[in-house]
RODO-2510 file (C-alpha; in nm, 4 decimals, decimal comma):
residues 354
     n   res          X          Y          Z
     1     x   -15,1924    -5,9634    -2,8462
     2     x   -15,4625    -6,1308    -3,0914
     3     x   -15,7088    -6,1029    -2,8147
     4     x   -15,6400    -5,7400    -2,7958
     5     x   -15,6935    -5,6532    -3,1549
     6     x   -15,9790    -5,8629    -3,1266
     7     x   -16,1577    -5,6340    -2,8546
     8     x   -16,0159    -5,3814    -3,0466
     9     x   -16,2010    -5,4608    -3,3630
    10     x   -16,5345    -5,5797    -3,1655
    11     x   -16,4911    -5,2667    -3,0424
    12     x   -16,5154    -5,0275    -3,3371
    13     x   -16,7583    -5,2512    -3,4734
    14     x   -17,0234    -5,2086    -3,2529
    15     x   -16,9163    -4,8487    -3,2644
    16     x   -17,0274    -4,8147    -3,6397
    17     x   -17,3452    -5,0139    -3,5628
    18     x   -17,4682    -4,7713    -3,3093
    19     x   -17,3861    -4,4810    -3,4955
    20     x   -17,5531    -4,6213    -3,7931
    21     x   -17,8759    -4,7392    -3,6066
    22     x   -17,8917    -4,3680    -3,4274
    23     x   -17,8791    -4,2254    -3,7825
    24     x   -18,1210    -4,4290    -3,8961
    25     x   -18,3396    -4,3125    -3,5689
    26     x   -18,2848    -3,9641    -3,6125
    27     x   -18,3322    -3,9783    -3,9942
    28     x   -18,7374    -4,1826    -3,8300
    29     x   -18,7568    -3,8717    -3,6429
    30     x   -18,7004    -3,6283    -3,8734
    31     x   -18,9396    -3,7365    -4,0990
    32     x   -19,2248    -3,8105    -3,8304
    33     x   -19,1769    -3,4958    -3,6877
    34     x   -19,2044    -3,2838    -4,0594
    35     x   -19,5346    -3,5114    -4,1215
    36     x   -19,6858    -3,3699    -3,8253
    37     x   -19,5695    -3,0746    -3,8680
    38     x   -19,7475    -3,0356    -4,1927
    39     x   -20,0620    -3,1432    -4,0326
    40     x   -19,9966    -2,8335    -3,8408
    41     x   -19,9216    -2,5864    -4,1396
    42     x   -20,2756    -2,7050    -4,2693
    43     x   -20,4825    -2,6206    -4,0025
    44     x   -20,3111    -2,2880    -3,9586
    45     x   -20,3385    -2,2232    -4,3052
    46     x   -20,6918    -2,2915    -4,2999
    47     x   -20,7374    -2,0295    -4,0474
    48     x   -20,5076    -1,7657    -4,2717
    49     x   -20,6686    -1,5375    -4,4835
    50     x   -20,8989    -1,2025    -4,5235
    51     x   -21,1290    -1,3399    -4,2957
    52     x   -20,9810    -1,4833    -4,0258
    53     x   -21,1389    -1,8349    -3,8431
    54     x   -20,9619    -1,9902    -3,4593
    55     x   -20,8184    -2,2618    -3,4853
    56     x   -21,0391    -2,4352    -3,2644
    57     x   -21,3194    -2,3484    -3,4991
    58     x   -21,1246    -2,4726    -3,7772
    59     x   -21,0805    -2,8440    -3,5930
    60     x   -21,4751    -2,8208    -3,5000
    61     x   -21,5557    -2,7750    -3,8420
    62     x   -21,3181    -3,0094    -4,0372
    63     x   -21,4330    -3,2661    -3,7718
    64     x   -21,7914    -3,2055    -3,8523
    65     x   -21,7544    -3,2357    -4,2348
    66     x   -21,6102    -3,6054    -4,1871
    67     x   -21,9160    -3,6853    -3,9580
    68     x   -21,7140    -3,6460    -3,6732
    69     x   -21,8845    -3,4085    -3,3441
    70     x   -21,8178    -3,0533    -3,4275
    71     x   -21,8910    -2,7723    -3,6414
    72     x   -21,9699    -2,4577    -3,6965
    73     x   -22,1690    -2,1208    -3,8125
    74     x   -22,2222    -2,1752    -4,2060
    75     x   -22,0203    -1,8421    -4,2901
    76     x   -21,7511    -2,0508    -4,1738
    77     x   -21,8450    -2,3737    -4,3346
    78     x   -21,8270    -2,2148    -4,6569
    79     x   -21,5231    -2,0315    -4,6230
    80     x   -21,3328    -2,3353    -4,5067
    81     x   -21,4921    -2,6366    -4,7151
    82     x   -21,5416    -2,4193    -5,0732
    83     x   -21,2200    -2,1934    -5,0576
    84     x   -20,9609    -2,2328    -4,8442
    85     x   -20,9385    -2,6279    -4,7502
    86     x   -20,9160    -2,7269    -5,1944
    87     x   -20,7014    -2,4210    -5,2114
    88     x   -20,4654    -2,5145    -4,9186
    89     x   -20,4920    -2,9381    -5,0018
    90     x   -20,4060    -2,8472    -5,3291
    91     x   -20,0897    -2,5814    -5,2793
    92     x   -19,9716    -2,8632    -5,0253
    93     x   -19,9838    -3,1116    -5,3181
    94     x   -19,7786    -2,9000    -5,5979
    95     x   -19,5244    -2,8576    -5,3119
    96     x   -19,4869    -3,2312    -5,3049
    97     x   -19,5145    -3,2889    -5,6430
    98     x   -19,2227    -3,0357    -5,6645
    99     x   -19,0074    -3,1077    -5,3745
   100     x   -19,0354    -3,4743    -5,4927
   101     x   -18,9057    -3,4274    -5,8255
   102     x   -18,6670    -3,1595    -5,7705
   103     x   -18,4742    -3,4621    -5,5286
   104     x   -18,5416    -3,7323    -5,8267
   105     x   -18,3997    -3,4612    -6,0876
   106     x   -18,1101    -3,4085    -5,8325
   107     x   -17,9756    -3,7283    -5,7517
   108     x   -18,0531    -3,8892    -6,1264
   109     x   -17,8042    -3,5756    -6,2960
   110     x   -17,5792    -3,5980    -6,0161
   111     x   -17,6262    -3,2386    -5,9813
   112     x   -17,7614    -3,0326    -5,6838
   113     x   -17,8378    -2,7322    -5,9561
   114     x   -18,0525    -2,9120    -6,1397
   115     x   -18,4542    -2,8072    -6,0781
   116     x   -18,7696    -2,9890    -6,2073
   117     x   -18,8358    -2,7557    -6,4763
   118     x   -18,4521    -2,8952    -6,6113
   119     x   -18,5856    -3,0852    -6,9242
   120     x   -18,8281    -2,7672    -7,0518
   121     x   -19,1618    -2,8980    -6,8865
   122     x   -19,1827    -2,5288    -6,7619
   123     x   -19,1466    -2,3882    -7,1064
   124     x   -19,3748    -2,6446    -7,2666
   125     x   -19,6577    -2,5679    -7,0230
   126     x   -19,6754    -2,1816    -7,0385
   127     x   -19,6217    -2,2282    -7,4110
   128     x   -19,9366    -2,4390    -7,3843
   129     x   -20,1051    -2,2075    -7,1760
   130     x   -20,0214    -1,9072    -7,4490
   131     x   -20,2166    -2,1596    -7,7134
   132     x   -20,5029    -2,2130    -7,5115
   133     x   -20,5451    -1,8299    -7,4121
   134     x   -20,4757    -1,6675    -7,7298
   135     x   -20,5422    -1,9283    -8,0012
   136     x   -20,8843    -2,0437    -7,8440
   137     x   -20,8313    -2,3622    -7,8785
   138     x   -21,1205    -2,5971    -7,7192
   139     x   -20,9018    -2,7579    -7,3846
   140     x   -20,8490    -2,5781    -7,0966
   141     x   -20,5565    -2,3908    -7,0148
   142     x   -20,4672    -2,6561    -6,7562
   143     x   -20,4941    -2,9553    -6,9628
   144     x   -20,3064    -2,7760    -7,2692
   145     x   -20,0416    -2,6896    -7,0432
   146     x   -20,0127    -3,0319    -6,9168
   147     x   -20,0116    -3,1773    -7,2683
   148     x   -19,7211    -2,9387    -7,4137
   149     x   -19,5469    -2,9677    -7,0905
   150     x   -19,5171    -3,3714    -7,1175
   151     x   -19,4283    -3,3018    -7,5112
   152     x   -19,1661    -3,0632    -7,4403
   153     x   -18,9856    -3,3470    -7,2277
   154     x   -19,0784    -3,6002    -7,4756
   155     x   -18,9147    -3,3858    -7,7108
   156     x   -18,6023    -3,3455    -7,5153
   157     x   -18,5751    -3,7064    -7,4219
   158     x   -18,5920    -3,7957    -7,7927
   159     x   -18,3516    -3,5527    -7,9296
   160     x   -18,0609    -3,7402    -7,6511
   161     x   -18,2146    -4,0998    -7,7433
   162     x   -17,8984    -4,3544    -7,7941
   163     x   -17,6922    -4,1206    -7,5955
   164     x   -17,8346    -4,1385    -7,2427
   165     x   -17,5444    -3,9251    -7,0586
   166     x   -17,6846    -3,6984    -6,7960
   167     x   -17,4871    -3,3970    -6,9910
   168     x   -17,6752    -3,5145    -7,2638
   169     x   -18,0417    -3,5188    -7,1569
   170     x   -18,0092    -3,1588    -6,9622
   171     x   -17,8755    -3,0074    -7,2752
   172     x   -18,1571    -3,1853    -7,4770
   173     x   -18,4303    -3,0293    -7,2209
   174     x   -18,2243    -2,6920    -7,2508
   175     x   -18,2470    -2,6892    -7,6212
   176     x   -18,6169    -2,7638    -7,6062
   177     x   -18,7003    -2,5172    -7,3420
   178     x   -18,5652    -2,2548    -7,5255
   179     x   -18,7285    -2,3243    -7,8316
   180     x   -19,0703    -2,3373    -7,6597
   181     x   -19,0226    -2,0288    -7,4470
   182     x   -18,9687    -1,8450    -7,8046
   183     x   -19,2953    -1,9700    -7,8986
   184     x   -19,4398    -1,8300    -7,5568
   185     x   -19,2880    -1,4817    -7,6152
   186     x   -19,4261    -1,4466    -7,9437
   187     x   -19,7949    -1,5311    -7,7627
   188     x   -19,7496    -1,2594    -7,5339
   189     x   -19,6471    -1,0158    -7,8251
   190     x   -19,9092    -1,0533    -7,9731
   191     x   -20,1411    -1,0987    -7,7317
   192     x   -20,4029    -0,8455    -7,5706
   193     x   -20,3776    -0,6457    -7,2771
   194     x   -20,6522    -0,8939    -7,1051
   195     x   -20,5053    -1,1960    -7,2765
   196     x   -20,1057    -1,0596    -7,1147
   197     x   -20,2518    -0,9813    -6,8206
   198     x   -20,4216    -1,3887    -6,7640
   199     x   -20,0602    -1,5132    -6,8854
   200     x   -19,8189    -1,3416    -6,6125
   201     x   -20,0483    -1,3961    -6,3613
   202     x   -20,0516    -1,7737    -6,4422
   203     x   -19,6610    -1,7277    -6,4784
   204     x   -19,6043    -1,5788    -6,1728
   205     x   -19,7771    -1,9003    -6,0249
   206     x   -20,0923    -1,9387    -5,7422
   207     x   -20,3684    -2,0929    -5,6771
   208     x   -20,6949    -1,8678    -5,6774
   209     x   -20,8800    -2,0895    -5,8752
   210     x   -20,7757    -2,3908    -5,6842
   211     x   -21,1244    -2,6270    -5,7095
   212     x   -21,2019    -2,9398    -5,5714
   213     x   -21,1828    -3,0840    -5,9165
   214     x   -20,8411    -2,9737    -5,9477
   215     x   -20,7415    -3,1468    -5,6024
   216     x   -20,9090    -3,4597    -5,6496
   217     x   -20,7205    -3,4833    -5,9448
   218     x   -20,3731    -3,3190    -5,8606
   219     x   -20,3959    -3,4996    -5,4932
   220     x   -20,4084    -3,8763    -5,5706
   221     x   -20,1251    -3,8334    -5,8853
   222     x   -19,9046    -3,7018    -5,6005
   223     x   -19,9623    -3,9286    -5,3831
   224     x   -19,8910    -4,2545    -5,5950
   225     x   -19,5873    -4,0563    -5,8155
   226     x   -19,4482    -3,9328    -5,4263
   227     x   -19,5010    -4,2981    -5,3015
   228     x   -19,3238    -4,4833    -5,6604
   229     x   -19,0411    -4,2133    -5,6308
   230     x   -18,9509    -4,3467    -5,2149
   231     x   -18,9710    -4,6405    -5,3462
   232     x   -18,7864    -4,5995    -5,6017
   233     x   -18,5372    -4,3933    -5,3401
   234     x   -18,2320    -4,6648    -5,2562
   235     x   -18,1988    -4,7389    -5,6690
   236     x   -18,1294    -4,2863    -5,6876
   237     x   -17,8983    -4,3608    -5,4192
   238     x   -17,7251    -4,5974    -5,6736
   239     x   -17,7534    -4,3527    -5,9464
   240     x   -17,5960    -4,0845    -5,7551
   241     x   -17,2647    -4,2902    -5,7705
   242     x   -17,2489    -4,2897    -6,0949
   243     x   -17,3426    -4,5470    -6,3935
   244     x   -17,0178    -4,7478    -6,3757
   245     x   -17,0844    -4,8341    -5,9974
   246     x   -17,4575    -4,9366    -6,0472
   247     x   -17,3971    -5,1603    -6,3252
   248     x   -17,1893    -5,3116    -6,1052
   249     x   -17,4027    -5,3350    -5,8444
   250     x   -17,6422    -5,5190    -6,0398
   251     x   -17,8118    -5,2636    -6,1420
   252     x   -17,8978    -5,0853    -6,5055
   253     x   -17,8795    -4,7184    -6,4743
   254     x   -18,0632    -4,6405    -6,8148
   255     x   -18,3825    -4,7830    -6,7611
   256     x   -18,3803    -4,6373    -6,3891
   257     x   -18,2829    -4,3358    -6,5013
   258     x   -18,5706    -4,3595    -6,7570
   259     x   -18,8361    -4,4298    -6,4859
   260     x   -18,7088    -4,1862    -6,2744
   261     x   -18,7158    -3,9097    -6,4846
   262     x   -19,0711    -3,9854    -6,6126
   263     x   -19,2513    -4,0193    -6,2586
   264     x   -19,0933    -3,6703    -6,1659
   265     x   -19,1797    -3,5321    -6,5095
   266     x   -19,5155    -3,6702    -6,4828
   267     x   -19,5223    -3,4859    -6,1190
   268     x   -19,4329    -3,1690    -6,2158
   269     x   -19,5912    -3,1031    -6,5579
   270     x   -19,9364    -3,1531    -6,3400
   271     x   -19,8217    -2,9009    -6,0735
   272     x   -19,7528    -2,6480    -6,3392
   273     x   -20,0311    -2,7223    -6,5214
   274     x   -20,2595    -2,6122    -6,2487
   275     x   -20,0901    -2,3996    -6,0006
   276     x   -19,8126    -2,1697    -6,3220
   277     x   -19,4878    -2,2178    -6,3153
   278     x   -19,3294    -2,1553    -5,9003
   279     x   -19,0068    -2,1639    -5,8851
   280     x   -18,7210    -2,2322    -5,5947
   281     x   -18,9401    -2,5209    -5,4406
   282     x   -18,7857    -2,7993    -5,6186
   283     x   -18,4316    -2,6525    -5,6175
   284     x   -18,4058    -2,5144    -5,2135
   285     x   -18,6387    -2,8195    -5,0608
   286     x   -18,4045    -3,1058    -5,1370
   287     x   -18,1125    -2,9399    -4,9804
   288     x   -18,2742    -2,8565    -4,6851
   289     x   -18,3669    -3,1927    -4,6200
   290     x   -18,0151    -3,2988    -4,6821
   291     x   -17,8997    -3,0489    -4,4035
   292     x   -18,1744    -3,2256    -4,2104
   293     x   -18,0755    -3,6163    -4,2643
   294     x   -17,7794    -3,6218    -4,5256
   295     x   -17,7157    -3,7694    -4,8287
   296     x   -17,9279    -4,0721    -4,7810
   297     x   -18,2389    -4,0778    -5,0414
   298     x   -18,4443    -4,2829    -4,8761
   299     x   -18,4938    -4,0237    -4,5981
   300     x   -18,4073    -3,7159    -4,8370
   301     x   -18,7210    -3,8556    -5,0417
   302     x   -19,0124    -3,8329    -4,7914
   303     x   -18,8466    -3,5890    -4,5945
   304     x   -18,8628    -3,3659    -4,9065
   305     x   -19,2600    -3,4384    -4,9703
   306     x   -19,3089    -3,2877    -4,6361
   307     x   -19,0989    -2,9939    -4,6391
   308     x   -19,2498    -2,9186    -5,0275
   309     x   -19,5910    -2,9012    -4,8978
   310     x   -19,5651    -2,7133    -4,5627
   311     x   -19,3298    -2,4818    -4,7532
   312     x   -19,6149    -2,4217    -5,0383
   313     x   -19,9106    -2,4044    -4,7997
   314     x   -19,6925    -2,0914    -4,5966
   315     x   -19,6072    -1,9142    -4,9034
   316     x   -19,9611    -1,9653    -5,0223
   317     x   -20,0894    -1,8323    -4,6678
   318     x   -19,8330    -1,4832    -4,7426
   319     x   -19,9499    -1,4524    -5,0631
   320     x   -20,3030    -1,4169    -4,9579
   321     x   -20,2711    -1,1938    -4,6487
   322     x   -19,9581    -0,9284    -4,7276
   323     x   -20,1390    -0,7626    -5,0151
   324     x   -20,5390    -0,6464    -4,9933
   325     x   -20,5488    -0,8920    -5,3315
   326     x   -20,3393    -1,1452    -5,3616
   327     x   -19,9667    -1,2180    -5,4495
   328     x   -19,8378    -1,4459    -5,6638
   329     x   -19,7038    -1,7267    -5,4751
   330     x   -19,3880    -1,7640    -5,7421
   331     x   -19,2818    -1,3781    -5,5925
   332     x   -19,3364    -1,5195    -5,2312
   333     x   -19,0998    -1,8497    -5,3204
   334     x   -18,8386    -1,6614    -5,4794
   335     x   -18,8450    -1,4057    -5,1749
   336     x   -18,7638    -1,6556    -4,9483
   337     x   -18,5745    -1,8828    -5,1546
   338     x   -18,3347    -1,7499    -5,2428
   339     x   -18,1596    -1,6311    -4,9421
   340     x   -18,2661    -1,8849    -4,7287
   341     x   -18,0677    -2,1276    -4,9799
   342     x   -17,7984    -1,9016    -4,9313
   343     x   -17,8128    -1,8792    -4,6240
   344     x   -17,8114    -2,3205    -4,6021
   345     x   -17,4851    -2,2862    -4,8660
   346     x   -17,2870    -2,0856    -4,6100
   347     x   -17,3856    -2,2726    -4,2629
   348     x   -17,2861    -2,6853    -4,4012
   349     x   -17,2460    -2,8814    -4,6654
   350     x   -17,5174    -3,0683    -4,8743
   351     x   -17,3523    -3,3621    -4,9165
   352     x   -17,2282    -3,2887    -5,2515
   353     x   -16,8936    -3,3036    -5,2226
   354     x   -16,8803    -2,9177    -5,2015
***
């Protein structure tokens, strides 16, 4: 009889152990197969546009700009190396940056609502932009909406300081945001027709004046804030059980929470600051990827970074070849987003007890 339950218990063990290590392999997968798929996205990207370049062409000439064999005719040189390869390295970025911190915002708040533009980062930057169009002041509107953007959370984080309950902290950024998107309605009251017109447009989110200044600078953040946030990846996982199971756990929620919330902050206020404010990215991406590999942050982290940026680089791609001009990219998100989230809601779960 003992040897029985024995086997018995052997038994289911090694049955958990294999399931576990074939999550863990498909969860390997997963996220292998979206980094090459965004290597993909890229190069087709590249080739998207007004003018349109093969994709073999596009390899030859990307090969023979890192001093590899190749290249190509210098029409097409210049079209890929001065427009479209900053413009499409630097949409994949801000759909990093956002898909990043839309996951970090998600699993700190315990809330799958909850967006990157939560704590009024959003409302800070265009009300920085509205200063540095209309008042003339001598930054750029980039760097004043990056500024105002990081003050607005500041501002939100200081209002819930000694009460650091997630209900808290989103009401604080709620509060804020609303007071700064006052501030940016008033701009575009009195603002000129010219001076309305440059607003929406940065509103509405793109990137046609994507530079190679802005993805040398935009590129690397994202990188290191992506790479701090998967790191930081099994402590959200403690988060997302709430503050009474971390601490015991070993582990204090506050100051996690704290770090957290300032690498995605940090993330996001420079993807708004140079691409407008695009919404749905940071909200749909993260429950994708849990339909992809569940609950687990440590794959819902990376796994996000990838989606975000192949997901950006696409919508960028629509938004420059369904209208003669160009779209803004925020329409093309919220086109997409919003049904296709729908559409996630209805088929399964995203792990949130819902």
């Amino acid at each position: 009889m003992v040897d029985t339950l024995t086997r018995q218990t052997n038994t289911a063990a090694t049955s958990v152990v294999t399931e576990a290590a074939r999550g863990a392999v498909k969860r390997r997968l997963a996220i292998i197969a979206a980094a090459l798929s965004t290597i993909v996205v890229l190069l087709i990207s590249i080739c998207t546009g007004a003018y349109w370049i093969p994709l073999g062409d596009v390899v030859r000439v990307v090969a023979g700009g890192l001093g590899l064999p190749g290249g190509g005719d210098s029409t097409q040189e210049t079209v890929i190396w001065n427009i479209r390869m900053p413009r499409t390295l630097l949409a994949a970025a801000v759909g990093a940056a956002l898909a990043a911190s839309g996951t970090a915002f998600q699993g700190t708040f315990r809330n799958p609502l909850v967006e990157p533009y939560i704590l009024g980062v959003s409302a800070g930057a265009a009300c920085g932009a509205g200063m540095s169009v209309l008042l003339n002041i001598p930054l750029s509107m980039q760097l004043s909406a990056f500024i105002m953007g990081t003050l607005a959370v500041a501002l939100a984080a200081y209002f819930a300081r000694g009460r650091e309950s997630t209900t808290t902290i989103v009401l604080s950024g709620v509060i804020v945001g609303s007071f700064f998107m006052s501030i940016f309605a008033l701009f575009q009251y009195f603002g000129s027709d010219a001076q309305l017109r440059r607003l929406v447009f940065w509103v509405l989110g793109g990137f046609y004046t994507a530079r190679w200044d802005d993805v040398w600078l935009v590129l690397p953040a994202t990188i290191l804030g992506a790479a701090a946030l998967w790191a930081l990846a099994w402590r959200l996982n403690l988060l997302t059980l709430g503050d009474q199971e971390c601490r015991s756990l070993g582990v204090n929620p506050a100051p996690t929470r704290r770090a957290i919330v300032l690498i995605a902050t940090a993330l996001t206020a420079l993807a708004v600051s140079v691409a407008g404010i695009i919404a749905w990215v940071g909200l749909l991406i993260p429950h994708a990827a849990r339909m992809i590999v569940g609950a687990d942050n440590r794959a819902v982290v990376p796994l996000s970074i990838f989606l975000g940026a192949s997901f950006m680089m696409m919508c960028d791609s629509l938004a420059r070849t369904l209208h003669s001009g160009e779209l803004p990219i925020g329409i093309i998100t919220a086109a997409i987003g919003a049904p296709f989230l729908i559409m996630l809601l209805r088929r399964k779960s995203t792990s949130w007890g819902t």
